[in-house]
N, C-alpha and C positions, 0 to 999 in steps of 0.2 A: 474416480470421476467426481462424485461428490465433493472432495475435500477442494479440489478445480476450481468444480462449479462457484464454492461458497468463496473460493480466494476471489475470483475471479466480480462475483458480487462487492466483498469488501472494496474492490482495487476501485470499483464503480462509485461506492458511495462515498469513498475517499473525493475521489475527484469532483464529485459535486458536491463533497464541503457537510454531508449529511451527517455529524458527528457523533451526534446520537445515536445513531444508528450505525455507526462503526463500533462505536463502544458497546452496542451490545450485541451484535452479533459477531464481533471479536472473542468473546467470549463464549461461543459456541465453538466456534472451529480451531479458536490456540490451543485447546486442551486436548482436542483430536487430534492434531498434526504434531504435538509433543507425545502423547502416549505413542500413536505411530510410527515415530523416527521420523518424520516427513521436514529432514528439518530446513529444507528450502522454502516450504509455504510457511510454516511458523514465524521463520523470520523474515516474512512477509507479512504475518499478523503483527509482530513484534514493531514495525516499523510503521506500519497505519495506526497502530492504537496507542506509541510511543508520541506520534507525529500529531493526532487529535487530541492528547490530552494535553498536549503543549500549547497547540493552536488555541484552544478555549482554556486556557491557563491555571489550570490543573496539576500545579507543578509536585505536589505530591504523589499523587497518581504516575505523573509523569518519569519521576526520579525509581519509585520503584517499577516503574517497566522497563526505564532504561538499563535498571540493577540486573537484572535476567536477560535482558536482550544482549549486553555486552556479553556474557560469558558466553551465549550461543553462538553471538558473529564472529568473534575471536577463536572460535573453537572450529565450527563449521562455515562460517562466512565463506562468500565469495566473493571477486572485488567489488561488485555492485552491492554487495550487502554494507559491506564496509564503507564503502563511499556514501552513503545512505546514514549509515550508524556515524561516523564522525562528524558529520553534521549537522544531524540531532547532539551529539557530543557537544558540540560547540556550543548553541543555543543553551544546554544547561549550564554552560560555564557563565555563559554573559548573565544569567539569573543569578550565580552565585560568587557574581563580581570579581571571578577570577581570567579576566581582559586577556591577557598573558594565556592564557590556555586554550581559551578558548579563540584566540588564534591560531594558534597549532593546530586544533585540532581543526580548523576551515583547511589549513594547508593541507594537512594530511587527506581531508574530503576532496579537496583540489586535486589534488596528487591522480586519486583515483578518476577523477571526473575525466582530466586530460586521459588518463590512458584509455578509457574507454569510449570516448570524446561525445562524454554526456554534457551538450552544452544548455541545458535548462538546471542541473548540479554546478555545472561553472558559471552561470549566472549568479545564481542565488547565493553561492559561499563568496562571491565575490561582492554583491552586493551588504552581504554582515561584515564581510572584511572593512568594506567604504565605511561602514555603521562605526565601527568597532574603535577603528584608528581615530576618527572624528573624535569620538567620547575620551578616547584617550589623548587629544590635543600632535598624532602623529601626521599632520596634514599631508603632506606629500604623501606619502603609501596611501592614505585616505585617497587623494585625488588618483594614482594610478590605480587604485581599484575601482572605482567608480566608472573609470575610463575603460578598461577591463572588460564590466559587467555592461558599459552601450554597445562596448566590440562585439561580443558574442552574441547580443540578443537583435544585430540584425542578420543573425541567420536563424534566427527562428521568424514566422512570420505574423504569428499571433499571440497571445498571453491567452495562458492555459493556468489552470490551477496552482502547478507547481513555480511558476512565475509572480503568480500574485502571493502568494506566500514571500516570495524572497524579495519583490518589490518592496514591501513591508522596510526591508532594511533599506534600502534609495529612498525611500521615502524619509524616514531618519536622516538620513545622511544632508540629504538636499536642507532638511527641516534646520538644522543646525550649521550647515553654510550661508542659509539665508538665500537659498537659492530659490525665487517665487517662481519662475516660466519653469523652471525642470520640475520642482515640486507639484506644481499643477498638472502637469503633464502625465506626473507619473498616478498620481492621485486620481486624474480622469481615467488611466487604464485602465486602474483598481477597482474602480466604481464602477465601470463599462461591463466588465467579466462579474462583477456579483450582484448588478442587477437580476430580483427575484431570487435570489439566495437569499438564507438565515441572515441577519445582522452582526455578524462575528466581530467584525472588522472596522464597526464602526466605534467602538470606544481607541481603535489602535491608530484610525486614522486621525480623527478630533485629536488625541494627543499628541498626535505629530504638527497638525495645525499647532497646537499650543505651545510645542517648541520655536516654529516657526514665526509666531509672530512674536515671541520673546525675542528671537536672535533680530527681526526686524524693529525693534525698541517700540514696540508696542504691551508694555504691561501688565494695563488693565485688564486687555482682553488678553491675554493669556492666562491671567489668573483665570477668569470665566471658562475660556474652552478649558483649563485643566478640573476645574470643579464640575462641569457636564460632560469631560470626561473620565469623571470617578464615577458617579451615577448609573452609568454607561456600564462602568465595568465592572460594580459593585452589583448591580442586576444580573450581570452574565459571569458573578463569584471568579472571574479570572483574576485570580491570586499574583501570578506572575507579575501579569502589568501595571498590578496593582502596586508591587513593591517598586519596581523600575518609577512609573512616576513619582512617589515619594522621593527617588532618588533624584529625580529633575528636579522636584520643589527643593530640595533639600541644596542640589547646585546651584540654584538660580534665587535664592533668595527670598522664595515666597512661601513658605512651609507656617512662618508666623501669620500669613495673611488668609491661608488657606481655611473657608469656611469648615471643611470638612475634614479636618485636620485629627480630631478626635476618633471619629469614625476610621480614617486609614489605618489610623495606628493599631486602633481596637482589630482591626481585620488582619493584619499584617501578622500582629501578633496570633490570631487564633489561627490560622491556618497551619504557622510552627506547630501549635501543640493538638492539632487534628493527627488521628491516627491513620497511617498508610491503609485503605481502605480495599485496594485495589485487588488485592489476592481475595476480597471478600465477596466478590461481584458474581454471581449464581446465574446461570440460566434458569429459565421458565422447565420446570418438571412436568410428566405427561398429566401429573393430577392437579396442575396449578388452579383451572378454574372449576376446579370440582371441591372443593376445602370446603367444608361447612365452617357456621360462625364467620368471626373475623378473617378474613384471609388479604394477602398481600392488595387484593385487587379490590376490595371492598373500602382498605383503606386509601388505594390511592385513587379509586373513584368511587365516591361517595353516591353517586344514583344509582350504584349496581346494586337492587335491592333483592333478594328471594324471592322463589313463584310465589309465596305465600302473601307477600309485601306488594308484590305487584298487583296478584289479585285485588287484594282490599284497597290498593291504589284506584284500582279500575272499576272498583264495585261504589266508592267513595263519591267517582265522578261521575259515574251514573244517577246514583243516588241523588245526586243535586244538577242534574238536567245539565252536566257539562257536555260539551259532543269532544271526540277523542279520536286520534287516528294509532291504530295497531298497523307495526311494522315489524317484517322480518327480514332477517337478512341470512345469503348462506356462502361463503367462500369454496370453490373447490378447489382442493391443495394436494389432489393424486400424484397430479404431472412434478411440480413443486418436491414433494414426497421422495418421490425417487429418482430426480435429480440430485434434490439435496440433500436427505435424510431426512428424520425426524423431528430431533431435536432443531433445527435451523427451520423448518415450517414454523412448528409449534411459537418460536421467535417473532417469525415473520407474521403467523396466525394473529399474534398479542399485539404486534407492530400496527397490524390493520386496525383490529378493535380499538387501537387507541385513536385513528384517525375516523373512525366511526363516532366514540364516545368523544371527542373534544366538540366535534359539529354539533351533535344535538346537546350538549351541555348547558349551553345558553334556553336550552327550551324546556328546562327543567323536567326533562324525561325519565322515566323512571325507566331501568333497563334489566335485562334479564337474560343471563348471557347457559344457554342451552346446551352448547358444548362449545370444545375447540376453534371449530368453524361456524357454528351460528349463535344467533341470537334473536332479540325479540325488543323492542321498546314501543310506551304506550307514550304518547306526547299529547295534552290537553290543551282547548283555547287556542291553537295555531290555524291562523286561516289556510284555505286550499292554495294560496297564491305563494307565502311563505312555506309551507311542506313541500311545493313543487320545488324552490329556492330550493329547498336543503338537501333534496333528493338531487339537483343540480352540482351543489358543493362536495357531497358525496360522492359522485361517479367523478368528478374532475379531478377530485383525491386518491380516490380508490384506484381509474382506472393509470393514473401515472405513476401507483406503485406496483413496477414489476420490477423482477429480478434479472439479475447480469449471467447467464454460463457460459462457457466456452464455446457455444455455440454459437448464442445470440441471446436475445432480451426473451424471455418465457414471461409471457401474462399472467395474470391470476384470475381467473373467473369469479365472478361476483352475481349474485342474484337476489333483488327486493320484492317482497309480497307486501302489500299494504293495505288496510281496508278502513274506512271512519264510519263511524257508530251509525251518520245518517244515513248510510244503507244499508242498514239494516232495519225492522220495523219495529217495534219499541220492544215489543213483549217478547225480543227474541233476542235484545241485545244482553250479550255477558260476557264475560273472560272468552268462557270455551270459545264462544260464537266468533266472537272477533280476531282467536290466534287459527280457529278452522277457515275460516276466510281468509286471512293475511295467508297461511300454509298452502292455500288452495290459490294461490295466485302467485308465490315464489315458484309453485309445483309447476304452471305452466311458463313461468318466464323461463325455466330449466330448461324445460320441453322446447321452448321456444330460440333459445343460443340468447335473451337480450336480459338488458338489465333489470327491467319488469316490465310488467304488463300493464297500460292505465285503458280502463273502459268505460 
């Protein structure tokens, strides 16, 4: 049931593009369902974390997942696995400019698509086919794939995830016929479905624009959209796209003109001699926030300071009549627990903290993380009006990260205690006073089912 639940999470965060968060809780549950035998949901890990590290262009990461994923689909696959795996197959051929292959292996994906008549799979290999033949000057097969991928997508009725992903290639396609009402069209979908999503897709769109107004004898501005879409994608380290458009400046004649021309290359190149990373990738252990000294989370957030540190934080800003508001926080992760296990809370535990610590980061809070599930931060000089704000950004984030099981969506309970120094009376405010206060008021939001208590 657990190993279910946690597939059944990924399959969710997959679909809403959550990538980060596939990548690291893929790495809870692929080493369970490998040690197990389980090897249907594995290569269902195999195919989400193969699929995201492509998507955000990671293609090293991505080459060695798909190194172990073949041998397992090939060995134990089923046709939907397979169909699935040759189409990621394809996608690493078109990165390693072997055109010719990586049509085969669309066909091969096709093959299975039809017989199982997955038409958002026949969409989509049909749509990199249109891509494919285009770049290789095969225009006819280019035009009856293209033709193809309208037939099948109007029997689907909407664009889902798995559609914008393959749109990607029609958008290509169209970019390089010069075709402006189709290209537009498909680009309105695109943009339609990842409103309020990550920004993945916007360095992949811009450079489709910038094909497009190249093939439309426009340039100047193609040179421009391809240097703000390096930027673009040079921020979001997608490696992938990055070599592909070299490859466009490089056909099109503007690789001399390319501001950023130095920079691509310098990139291109280091990411060859980065080493495969990906077998190196650790979950969160039960003592992770308990390490004294340096520990993993000390350095990747720098305001998580010791009780010691906090005190003298808090003793500091009293000392010079700052006023201060103490804050607790406490996750309950029973139900979580033994749906999922351990190790996949503990994930999720660290997942939360992080959307706790990004919010109050900006208010230079010093934080002080108690155990697994709770913590404590002391934030200085914030008026009553902004606290209340943050305590708003807080529940909007917290309470829309639940998890996915096979049953339905399970919440995670959350509970804040909070108290500011002015009420307390002078000769009474300290550390102890203000974390028994903040404690004494998480303890009745408990009590209470809400997310705190304000009085």
């Amino acid at each position: 049931m657990k190993i279910s639940n946690q597939i059944e999470h990924l399959r969710n965060l997959f679909n809403e593009m959550r990538y980060m968060e596939v990548i690291q809780f893929s790495t809870i549950t692929l080493p369970i369902t490998l040690e197990e035998k389980r090897y249907e949901e594995a290569l269902l890990c195999y195919e989400y974390l193969a699929s995201t590290y492509f998507e955000i262009g990671s293609y090293q990461n991505f080459h060695a997942v798909m190194d172990d994923y073949e041998k397992l689909c090939l060995t134990y696959g089923k046709d939907e696995n397979k169909m699935v795996y040759y189409y990621l197959f394809s996608l690493e051929h078109i990165f390693t400019k072997h055109h010719d292959e990586s049509i085969e292996a669309a066909k091969k994906s096709l093959k299975y698509a039809h017989l199982l008549q997955n038409d958002e799979l026949i969409i989509i290999n049909y749509c990199n086919l249109a891509a494919q033949y285009r770049y290789k000057n095969e225009l006819e097969n280019a035009h009856i794939a293209i033709k193809l991928a309208k037939y099948y997508k109007q029997k689907i009725p909407a664009v889902n995830a798995t559609i914008v992903r393959g749109y990607l290639g029609a958008l290509y396609y169209y970019a390089s016929t010069n075709c402006d009402m189709e290209f537009n069209q498909i680009k309105h979908d695109i943009m339609q479905y990842l409103d309020g999503k990550y920004p993945y897709y916007a360095g992949n769109i811009l450079f489709a624009e910038a094909i497009l107004n190249y093939r439309a004898g426009y340039g100047n501005e193609s040179l421009e959209m391809f240097e703000q879409a390096f930027i673009l994608l040079e921020n979001q380290q997608n490696y992938v796209l990055l070599s592909v458009l070299e490859r466009y400046l490089q056909r099109f004649g503007l690789i001399g003109q390319f501001r950023y021309k130095k920079e691509l290359q310098h990139l291109i190149e280091k990411y060859k001699s980065e080493p495969i990373s990906v077998r190196k990738v650790h979950n969160i252990h039960a003592d992770f926030f308990f390490e004294e000294e340096t520990t993993a989370l000390t350095v990747k957030f720098p305001h998580v300071v010791s009780k010691e540190s906090t005190i003298e934080f808090v003793e500091h800003a009293l000392t010079n009549n700052e006023a201060i508001y103490c804050i607790h926080w406490c996750f309950i992760p029973d139900k979580i627990e033994e749906l999922f296990g351990t190790l996949f809370t503990e994930q999720l535990l660290f997942t939360l903290f992080e959307s706790i610590y990004s919010n109050i980061f900006e208010y230079e809070a010093k934080v002080n993380v108690l155990s697994k599930n709770a913590g404590e931060a002391f934030i200085k000089n914030i008026s009553e009006s902004d606290f209340f704000k943050l305590l708003m950004k807080l529940e909007e984030k917290l309470r829309t990260t639940a998890v996915h099981s096979t049953s339905g969506v399970v919440e995670i309970p959350i509970h804040f205690g909070f108290i500011h120094s002015d009420q307390l009376k002078k000769e009474e405010i300290s550390y102890e006073q203000l974390v028994a206060f903040a404690d004494a008021s998480l303890y009745y939001a408990k009590s209470n089912g809400q997310l705190y208590i304000y009085s």
